[in-house]
C-alpha positions as CSV (number, residue, x, y, z in Angstrom):
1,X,96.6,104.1,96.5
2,X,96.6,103.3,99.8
3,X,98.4,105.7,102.8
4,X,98.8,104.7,106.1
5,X,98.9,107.3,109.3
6,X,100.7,106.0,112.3
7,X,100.2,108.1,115.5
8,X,102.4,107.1,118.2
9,X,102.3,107.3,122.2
10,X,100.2,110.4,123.8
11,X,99.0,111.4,120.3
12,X,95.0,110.5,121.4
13,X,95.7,113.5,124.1
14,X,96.3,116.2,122.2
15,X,93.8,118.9,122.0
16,X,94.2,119.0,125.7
17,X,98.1,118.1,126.0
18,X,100.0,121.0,126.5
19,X,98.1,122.6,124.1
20,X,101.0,125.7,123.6
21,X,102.8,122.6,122.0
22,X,100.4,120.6,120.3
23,X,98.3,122.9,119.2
24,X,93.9,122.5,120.1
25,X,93.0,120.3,117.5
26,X,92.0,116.5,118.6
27,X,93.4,113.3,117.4
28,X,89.7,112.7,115.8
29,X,89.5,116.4,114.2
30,X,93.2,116.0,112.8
31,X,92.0,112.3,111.4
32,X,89.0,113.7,109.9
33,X,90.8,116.6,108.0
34,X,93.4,114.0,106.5
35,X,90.2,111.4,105.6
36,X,88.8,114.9,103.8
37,X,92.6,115.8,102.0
38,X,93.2,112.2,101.2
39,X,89.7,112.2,99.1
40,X,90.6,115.0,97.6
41,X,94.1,113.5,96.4
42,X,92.0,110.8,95.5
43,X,94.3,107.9,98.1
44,X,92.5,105.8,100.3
45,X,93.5,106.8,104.2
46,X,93.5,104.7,107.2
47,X,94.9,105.9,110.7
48,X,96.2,104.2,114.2
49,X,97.1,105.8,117.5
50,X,99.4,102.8,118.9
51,X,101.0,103.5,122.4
52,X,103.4,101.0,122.1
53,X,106.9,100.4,120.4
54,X,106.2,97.4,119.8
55,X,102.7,97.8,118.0
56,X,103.9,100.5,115.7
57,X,106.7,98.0,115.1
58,X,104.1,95.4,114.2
59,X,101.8,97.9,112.3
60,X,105.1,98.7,110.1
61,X,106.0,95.1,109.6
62,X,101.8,94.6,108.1
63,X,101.9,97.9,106.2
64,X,104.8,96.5,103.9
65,X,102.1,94.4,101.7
66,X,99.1,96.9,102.2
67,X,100.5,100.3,101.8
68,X,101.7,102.5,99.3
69,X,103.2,105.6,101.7
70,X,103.1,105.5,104.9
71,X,103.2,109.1,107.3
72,X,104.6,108.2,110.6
73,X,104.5,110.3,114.2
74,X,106.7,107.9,116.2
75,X,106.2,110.6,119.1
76,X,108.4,110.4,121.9
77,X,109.8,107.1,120.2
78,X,111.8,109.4,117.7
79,X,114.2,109.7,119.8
80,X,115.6,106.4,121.0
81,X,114.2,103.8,119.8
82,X,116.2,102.1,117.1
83,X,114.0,99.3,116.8
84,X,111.1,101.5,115.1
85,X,113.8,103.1,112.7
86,X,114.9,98.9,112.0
87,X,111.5,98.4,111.0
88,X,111.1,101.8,108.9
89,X,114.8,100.6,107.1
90,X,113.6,97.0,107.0
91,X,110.4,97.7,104.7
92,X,110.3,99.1,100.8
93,X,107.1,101.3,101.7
94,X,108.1,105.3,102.2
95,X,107.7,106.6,105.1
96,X,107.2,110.1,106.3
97,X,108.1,111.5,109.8
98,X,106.3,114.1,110.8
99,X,106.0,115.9,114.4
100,X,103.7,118.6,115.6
101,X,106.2,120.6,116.9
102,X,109.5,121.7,115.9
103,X,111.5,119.1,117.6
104,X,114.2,120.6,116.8
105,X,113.7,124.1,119.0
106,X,112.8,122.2,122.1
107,X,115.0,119.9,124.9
108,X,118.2,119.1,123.6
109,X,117.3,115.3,124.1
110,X,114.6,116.1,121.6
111,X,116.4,117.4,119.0
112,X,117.7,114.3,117.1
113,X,115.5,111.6,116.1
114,X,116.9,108.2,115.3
115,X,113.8,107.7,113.2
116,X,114.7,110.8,111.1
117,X,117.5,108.9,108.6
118,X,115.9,105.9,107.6
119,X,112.7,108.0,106.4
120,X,111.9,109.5,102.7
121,X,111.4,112.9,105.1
122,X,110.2,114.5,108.2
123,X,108.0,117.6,108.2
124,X,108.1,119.5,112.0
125,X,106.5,122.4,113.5
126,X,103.5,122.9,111.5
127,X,100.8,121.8,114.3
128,X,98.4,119.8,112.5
129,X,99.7,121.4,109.1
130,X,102.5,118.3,109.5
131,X,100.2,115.7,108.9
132,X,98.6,117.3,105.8
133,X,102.2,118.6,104.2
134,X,103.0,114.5,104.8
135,X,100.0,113.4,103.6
136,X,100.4,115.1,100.1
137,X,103.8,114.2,100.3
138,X,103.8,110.7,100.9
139,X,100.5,110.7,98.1
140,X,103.5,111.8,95.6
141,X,105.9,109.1,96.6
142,X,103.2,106.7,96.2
143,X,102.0,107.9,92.7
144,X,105.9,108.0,91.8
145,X,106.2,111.7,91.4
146,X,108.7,113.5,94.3
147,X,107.2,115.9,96.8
């Protein structure tokens, strides 16, 4: 079983972005502890921090013939742009949203994500806790048992 982590824009600064927000942990720390969990679960992980719309676009587009689950962090992206949740909708793999912080308690023009309805689910405001809730998640869409 193979599970794919997407990180989107400004993910490789946390640990030192606004760290009341994002929490302390690193991009590399949060990796490791999902490469630890996914062994555990006994799925093969692989991560990317993309910046751009367009490579998580492209990275979606690949994933459809080499992933089983994939746990996505669009970022910023969530909440406008359309063409990430065409490409979520336009492949069969799952795919769980997940944010580090409860999007939904912050700016109002945070609060919806357009990513959010073409996903299996979306796990927010856990810190790095997101990633791992997703991870086991999308391990039990994969296997074909529901989170």
């Amino acid at each position: 079983m193979h599970v794919l982590v997407i990180h989107g824009p400004n993910l490789n600064l946390i640990g030192e972005r606004e760290p009341s927000i994002y929490g302390t942990q690193t991009l590399a720390e949060i990796d490791r502890s999902l490469r630890d969990l996914a062994a555990e679960l006994g799925a093969d992980l692989e991560t990317a921090q993309y910046s751009g719309e367009g490579q998580i676009i492209n990275a979606l587009h690949a994933a459809r013939s080499s992933a089983d689950a994939i746990v996505l962090n669009p970022g910023a992206y969530a909440h406008y742009a359309h063409a990430i949740a065409d490409a979520v909708a336009a492949i069969a793999v799952p795919v769980i949203e997940v944010h580090l912080s409860n999007i939904f308690a912050r700016e109002p023009f945070r609060r919806t994500s357009v990513v959010a309805p073409v996903c299996r689910g979306t796990i927010v405001g856990f810190g790095a806790d997101s990633y791992r809730l997703a991870l086991r998640a999308a391990v039990n869409l994969a296997s074909g048992r529901r989170p």
